[in-house]
N, CA, C and O atoms as a MOPAC input file, in Angstrom:
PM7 MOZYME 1SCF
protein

 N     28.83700 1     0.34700 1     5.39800 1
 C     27.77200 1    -0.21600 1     4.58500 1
 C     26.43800 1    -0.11900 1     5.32100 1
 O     25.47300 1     0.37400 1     4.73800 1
 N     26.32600 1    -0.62000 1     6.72700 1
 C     25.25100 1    -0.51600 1     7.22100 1
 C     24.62700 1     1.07400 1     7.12600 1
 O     23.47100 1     1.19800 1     6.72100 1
 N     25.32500 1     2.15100 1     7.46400 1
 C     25.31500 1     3.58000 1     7.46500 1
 C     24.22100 1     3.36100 1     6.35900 1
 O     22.99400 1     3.35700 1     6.46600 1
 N     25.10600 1     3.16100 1     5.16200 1
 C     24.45000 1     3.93600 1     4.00600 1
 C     22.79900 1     3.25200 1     3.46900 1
 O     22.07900 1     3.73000 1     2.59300 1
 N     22.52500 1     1.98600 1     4.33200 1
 C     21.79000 1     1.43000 1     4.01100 1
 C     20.35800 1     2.03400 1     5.10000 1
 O     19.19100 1     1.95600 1     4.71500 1
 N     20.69600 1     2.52100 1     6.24900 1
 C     20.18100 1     2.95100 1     7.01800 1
 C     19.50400 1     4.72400 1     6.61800 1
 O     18.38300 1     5.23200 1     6.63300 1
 N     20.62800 1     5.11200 1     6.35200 1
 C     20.31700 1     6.44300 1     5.25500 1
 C     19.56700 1     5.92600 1     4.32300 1
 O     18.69500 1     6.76100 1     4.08300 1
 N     19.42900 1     4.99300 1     3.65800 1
 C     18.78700 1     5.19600 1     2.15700 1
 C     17.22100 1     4.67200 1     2.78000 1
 O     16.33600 1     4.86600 1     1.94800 1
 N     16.80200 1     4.14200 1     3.88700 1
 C     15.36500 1     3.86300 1     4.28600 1
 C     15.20500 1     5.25300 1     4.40400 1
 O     14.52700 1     5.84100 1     3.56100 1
 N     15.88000 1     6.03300 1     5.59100 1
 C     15.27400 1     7.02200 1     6.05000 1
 C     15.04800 1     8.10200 1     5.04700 1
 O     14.24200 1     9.01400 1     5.23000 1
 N     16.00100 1     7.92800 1     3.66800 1
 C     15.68800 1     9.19900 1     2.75600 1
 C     14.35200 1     8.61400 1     1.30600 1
 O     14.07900 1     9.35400 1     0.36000 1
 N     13.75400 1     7.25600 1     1.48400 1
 C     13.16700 1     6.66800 1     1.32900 1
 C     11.65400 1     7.00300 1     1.80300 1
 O     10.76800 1     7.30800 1     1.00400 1
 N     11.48900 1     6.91700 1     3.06300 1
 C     10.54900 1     7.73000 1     4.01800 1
 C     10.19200 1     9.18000 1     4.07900 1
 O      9.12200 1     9.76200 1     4.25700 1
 N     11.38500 1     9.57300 1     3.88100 1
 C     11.21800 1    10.99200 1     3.76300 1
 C     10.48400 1    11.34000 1     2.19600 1
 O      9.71000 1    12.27500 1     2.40000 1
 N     10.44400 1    10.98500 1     0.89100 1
 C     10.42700 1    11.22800 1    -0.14500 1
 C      9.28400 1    10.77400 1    -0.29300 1
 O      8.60000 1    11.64300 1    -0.83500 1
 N      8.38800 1     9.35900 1     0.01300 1
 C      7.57700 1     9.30600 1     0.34700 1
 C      6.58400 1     9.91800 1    -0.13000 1
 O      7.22500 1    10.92100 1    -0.44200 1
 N      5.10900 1    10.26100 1    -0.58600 1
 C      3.84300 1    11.01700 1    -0.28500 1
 C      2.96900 1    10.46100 1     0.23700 1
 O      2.74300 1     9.25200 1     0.18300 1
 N      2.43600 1    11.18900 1     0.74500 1
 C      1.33400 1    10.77000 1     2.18200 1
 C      1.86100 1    10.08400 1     2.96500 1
 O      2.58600 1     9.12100 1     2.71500 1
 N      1.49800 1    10.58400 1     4.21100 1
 C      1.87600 1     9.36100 1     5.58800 1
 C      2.58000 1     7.51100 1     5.17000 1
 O      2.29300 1     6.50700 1     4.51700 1
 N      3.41100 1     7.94400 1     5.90000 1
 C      4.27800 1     6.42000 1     6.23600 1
 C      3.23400 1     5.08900 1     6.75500 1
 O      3.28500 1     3.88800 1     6.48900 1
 N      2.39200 1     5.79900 1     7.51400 1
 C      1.43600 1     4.78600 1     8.63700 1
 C      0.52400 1     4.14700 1     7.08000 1
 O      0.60300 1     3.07600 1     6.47800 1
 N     -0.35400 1     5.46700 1     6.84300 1
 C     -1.09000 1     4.49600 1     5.74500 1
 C     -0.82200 1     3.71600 1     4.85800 1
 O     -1.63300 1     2.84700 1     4.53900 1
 N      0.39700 1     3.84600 1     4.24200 1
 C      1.46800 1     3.08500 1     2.70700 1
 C      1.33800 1     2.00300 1     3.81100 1
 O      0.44400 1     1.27100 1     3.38400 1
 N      1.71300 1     1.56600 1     4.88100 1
 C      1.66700 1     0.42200 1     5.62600 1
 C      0.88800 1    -0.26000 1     5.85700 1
 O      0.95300 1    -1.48700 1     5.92800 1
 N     -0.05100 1     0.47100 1     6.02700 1
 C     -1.59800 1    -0.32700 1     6.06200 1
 C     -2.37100 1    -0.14100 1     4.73400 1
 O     -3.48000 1    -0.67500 1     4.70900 1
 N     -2.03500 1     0.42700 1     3.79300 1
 C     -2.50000 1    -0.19800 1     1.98000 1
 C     -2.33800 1    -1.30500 1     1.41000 1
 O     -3.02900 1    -2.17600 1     0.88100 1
 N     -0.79300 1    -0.99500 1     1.72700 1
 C      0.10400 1    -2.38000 1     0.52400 1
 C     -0.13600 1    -3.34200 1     0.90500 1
 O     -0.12000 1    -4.16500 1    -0.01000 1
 N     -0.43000 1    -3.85200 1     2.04400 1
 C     -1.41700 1    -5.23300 1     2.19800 1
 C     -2.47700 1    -5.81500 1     1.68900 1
 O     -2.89100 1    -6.86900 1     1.20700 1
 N     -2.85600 1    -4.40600 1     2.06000 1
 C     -4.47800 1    -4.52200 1     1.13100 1
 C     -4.34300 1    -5.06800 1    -0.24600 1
 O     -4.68200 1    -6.17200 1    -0.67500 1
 N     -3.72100 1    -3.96300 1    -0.91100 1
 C     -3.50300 1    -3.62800 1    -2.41300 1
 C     -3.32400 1    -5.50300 1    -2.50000 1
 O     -4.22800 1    -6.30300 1    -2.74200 1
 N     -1.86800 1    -5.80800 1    -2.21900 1
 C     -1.02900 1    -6.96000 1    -2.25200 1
 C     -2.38800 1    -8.33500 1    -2.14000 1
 O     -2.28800 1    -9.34600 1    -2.83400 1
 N     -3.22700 1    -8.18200 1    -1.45300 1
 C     -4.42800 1    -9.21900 1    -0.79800 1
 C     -5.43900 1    -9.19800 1    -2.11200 1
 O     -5.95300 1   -10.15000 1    -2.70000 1
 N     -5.52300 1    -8.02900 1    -2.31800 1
 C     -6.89100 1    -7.66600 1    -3.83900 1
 C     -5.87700 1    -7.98800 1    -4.72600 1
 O     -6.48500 1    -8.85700 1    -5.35200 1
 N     -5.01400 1    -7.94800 1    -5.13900 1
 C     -4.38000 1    -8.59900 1    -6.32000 1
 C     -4.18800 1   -10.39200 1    -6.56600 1
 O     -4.21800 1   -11.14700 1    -7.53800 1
 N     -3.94200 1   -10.55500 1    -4.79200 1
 C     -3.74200 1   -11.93100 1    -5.35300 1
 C     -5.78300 1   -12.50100 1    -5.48700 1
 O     -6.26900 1   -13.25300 1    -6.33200 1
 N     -6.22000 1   -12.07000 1    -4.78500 1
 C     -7.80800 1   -12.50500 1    -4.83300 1
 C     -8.46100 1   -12.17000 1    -6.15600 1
 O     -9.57500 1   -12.48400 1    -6.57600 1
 N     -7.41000 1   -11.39400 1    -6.75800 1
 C     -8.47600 1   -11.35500 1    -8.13700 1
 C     -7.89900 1   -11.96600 1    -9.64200 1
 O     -7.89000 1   -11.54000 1   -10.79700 1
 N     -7.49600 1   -13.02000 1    -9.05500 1
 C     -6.84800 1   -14.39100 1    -9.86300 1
 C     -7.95800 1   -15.06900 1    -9.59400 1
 O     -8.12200 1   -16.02000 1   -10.35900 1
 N     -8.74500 1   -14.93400 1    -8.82000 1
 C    -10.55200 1   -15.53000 1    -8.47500 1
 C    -11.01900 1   -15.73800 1    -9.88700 1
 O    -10.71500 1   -14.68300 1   -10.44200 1
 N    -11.52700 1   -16.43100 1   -10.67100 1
 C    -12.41600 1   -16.35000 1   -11.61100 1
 C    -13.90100 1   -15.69400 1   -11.24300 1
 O    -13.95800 1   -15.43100 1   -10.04200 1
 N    -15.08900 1   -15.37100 1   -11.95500 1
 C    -15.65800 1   -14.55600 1   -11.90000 1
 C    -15.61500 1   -13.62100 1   -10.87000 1
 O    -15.96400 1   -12.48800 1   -11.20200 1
 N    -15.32800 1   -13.76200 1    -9.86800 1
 C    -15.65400 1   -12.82300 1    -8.24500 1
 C    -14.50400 1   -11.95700 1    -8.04400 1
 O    -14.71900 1   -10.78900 1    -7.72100 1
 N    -13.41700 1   -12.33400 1    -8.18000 1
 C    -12.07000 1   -12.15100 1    -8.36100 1
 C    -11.92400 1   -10.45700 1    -8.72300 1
 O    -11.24100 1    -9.71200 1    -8.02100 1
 N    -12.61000 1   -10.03700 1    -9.81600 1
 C    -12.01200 1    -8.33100 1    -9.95700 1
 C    -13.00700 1    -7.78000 1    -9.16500 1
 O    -12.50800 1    -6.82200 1    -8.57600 1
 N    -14.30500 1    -7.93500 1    -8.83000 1
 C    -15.13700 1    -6.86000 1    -8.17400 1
 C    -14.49600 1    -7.19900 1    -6.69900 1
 O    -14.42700 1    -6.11200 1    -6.12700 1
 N    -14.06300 1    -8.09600 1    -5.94500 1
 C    -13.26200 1    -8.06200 1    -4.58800 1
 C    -12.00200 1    -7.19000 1    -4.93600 1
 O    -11.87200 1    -6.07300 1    -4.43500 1
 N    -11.14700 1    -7.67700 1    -5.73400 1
 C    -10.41800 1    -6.50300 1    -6.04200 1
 C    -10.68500 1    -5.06700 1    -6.15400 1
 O    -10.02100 1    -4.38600 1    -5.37300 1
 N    -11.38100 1    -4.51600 1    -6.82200 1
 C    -11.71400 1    -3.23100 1    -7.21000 1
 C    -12.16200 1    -2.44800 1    -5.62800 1
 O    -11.91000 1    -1.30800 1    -5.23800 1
 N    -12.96400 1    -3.64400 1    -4.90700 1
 C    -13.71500 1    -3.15700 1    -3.77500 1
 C    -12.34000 1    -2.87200 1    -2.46400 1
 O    -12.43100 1    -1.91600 1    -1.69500 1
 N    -11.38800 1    -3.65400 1    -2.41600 1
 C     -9.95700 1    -3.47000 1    -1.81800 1
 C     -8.96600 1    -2.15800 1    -2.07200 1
 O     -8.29000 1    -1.32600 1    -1.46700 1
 N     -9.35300 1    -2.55900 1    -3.34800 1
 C     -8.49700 1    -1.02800 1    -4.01400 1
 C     -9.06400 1     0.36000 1    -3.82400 1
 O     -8.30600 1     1.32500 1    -3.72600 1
 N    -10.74200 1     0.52100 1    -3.75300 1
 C    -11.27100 1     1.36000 1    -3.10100 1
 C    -11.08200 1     1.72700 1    -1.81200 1
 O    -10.68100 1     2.85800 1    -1.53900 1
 N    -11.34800 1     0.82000 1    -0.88900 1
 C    -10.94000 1     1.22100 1     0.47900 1
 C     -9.60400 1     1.66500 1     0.60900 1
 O     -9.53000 1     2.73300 1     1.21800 1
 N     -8.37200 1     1.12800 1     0.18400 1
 C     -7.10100 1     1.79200 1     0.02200 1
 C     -6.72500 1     2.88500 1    -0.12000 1
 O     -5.86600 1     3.46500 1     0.54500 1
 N     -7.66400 1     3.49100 1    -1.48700 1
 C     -7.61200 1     4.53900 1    -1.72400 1
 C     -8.17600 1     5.49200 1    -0.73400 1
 O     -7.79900 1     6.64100 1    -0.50000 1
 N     -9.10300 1     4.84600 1    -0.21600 1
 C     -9.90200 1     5.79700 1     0.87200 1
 C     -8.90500 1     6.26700 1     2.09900 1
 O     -8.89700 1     7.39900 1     2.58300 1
 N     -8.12900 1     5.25100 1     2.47200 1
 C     -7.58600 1     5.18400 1     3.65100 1
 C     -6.49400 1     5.78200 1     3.12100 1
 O     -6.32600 1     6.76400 1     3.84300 1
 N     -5.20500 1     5.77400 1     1.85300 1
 C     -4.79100 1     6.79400 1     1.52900 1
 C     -5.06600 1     7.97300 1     1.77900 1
 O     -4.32500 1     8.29900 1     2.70600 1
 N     -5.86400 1     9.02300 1     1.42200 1
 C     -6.84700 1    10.09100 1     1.75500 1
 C     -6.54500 1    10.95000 1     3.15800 1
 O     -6.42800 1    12.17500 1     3.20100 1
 N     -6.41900 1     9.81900 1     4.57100 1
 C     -6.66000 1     9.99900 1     5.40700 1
 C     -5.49900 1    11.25500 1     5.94800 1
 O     -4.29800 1    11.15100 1     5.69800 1
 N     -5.81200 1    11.88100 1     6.35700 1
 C     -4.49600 1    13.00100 1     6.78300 1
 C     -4.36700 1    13.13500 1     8.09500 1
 O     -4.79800 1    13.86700 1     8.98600 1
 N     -3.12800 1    11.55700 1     7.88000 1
 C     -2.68100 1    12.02300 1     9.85000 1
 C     -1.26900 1    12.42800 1     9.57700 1
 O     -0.54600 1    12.81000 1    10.49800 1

């Protein structure tokens, strides 16, 4: 059981697009601008502005 669970990260990773490193350092982001934009008025432009940089840092080709 452990095997197959260990296989299914690594074929997980592998399948992947774009770098492993950045998806790691997004989904925080992403995860942080979603809950902040339950904000009333301020709430989606902090979002939008999170989701930009994400995307940016997506982009990055290491």
């Amino acid at each position: 059981m452990r095997f197959a669970q260990v296989t299914l990260i690594f074929m997980l990773m592998f399948l992947t697009s774009g770098c492993l490193i950045t998806k790691v350092v997004t989904v925080p982001m992403r995860v942080g601008g979603a809950v902040i934009s339950v904000i009333p008025i301020c709430g989606d432009s902090i979002d939008a502005a999170i989701d930009e940089a994400a995307d940016i840092i997506d982009d990055v080709p290491l």
